[in-house]
C-alpha positions in Angstrom: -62.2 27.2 221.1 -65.5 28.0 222.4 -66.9 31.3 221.0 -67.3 34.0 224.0 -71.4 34.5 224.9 -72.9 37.6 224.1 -70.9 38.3 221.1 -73.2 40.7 220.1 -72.4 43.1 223.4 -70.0 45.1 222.0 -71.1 45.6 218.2 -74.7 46.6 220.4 -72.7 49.0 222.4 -70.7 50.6 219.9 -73.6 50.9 217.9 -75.8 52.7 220.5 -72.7 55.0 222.0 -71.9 56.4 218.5 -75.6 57.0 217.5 -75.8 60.2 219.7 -72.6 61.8 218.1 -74.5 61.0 214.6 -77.3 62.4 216.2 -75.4 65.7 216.7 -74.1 65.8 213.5 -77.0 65.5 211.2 -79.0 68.0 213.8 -76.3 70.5 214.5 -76.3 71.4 210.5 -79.6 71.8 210.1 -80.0 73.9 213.4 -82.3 71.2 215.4 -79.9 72.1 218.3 -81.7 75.0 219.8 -80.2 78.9 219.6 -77.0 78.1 221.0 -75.8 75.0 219.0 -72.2 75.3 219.8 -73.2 75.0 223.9 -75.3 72.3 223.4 -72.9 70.1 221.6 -70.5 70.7 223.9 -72.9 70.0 227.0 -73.9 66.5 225.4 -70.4 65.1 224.3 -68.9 66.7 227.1 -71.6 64.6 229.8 -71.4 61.3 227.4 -67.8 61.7 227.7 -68.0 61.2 231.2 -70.6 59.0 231.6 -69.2 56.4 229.6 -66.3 56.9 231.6 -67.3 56.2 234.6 -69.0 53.1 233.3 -65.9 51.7 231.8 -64.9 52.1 235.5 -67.8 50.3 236.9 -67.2 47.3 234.6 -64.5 46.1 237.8 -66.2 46.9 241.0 -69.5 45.4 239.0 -67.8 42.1 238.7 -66.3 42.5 242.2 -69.7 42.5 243.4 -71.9 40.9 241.1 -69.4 37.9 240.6 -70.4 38.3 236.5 -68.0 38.0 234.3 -69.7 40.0 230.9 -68.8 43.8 232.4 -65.2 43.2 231.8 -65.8 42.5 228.3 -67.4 45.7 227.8 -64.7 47.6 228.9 -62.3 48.9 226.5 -65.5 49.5 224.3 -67.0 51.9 226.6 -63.8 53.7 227.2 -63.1 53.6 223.5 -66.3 55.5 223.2 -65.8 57.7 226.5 -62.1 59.0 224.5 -64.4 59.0 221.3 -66.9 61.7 223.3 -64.1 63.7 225.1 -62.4 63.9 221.4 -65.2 65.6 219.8 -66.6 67.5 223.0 -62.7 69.3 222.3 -62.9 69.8 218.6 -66.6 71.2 219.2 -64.3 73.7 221.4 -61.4 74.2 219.2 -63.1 74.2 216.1 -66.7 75.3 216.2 -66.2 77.7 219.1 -62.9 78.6 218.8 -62.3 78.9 215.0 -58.8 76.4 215.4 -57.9 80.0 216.9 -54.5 78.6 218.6 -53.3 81.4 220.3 -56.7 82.0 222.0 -57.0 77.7 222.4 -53.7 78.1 224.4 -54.4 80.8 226.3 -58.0 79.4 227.7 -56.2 76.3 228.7 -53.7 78.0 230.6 -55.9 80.7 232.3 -59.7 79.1 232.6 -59.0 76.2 235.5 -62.0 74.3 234.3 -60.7 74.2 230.4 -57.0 73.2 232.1 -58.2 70.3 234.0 -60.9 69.6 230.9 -57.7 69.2 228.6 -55.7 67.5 230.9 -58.0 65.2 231.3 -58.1 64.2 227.0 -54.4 64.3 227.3 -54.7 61.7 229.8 -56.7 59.5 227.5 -54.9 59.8 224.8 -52.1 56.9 225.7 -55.1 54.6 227.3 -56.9 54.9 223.9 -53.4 54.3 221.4 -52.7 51.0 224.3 -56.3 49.4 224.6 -55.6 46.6 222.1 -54.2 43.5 222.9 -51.2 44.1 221.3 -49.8 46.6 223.6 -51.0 44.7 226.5 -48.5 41.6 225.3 -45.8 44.6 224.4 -45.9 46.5 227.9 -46.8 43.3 229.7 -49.6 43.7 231.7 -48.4 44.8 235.3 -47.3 47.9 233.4 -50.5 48.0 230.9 -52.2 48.3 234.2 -50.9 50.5 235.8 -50.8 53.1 232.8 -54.6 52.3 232.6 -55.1 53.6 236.4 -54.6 56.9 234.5 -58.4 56.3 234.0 -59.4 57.2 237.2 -57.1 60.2 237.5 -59.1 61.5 234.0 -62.2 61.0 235.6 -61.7 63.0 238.8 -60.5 65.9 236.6 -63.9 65.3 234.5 -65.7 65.9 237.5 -63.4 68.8 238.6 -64.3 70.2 235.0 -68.1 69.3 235.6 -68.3 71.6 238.4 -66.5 74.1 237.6 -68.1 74.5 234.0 -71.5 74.4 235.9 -70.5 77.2 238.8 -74.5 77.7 240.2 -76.0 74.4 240.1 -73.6 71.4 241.0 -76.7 68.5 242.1 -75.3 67.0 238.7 -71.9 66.7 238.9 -71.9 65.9 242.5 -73.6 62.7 241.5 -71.0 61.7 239.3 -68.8 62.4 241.8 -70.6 60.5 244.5 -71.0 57.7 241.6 -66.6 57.8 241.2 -66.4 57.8 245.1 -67.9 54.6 245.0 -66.1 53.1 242.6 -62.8 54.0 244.4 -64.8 52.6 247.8 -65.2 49.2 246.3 -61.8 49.1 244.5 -60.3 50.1 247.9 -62.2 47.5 249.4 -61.0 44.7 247.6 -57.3 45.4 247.5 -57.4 45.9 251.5 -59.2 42.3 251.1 -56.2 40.6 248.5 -53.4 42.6 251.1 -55.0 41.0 254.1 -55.4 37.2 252.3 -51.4 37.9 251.6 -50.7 38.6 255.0 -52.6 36.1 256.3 -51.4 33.4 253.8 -47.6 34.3 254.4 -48.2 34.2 258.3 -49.9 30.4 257.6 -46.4 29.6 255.6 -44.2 30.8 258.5 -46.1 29.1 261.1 
């Protein structure tokens, strides 16, 4: 069996997504993260979170368009990493913030909307993450694996909900990434109106 090109993508990628997480943690101990430490290691996993999100999204509509075939070998990678970033943008929360303070964890997430949509959006990504190997695709079969993995697209538009919300003044930022996700769903939409209508052309060819 020929080996697949680019082997080197994702060990690159992995590589290069985890090195701003190590980043934070050799800068956040020795207080190279400004006066407010906490904030801004919540800001950066919290926007690489999302980021790498949405680009596991784009790996689809890029092959849609671009007709390449590398962007959906990327994929589970960069949502691997977008879980990895959500992960540790809520321990920065729970732990650094909060103290592992349950009582006051649970009561944020049930009355600050933008920390209830935040969590429900890990929660989310939590069964994606525990089904990305191969092995639960064969065990779910993969009309189901895929529709599970739709959930991805739910977790981002409650990662931009959170976006804005956290934000509250300026929103030029998070609009983009919501512009960027509105896109996505535009070219996704696109091509299954395109599939329905080769159907419905093909079964009207059959009955003719």
């Amino acid at each position: 069996m020929a080996s697949p090109p680019y082997p080197w993508l994702n060990p690159a990628l992995t590589a290069g997504g985890l090195a701003p997480l190590l980043m934070l943690a050799v800068q956040g101990p020795r207080g190279d993260l400004g006066p407010n430490a906490i904030e801004a290691a919540l800001n950066q996993t919290g926007l690489l979170a999302l980021v790498l999100l949405l680009a596991s999204l784009a790996c689809t509509p890029l092959r849609l368009v671009s007709k390449w075939t590398w962007p959906a070998r990327v994929r589970r990678t960069l949502g691997l990493l977008a879980f990895t970033y959500a992960a540790s943008h809520f321990l920065v929360y729970a732990v650094l913030d909060q103290g592992l303070a349950l009582g006051a964890i649970l009561e944020d997430i049930g009355k600050r909307p933008f920390i209830t949509v935040g969590f429900t959006a890990l929660v989310l990504l939590v069964p994606l993450a525990v089904t990305s190997t191969n092995r639960w695709v064969r065990r779910l079969g993969f009309p189901r694996w895929q529709r599970l993995h739709r959930l991805a697209y739910v977790a981002a538009v409650l990662g931009v909900v959170h976006f804005v919300w956290r934000v509250k003044k300026d929103l030029t930022e998070p609009l983009v990434y919501g512009a960027v996700l509105a896109l996505l769903f535009a070219i996704r939409g696109a091509e299954a109106l395109r599939k329905r209508r080769a159907r419905a052309a093909m079964a009207a060819r059959n009955a003719a």
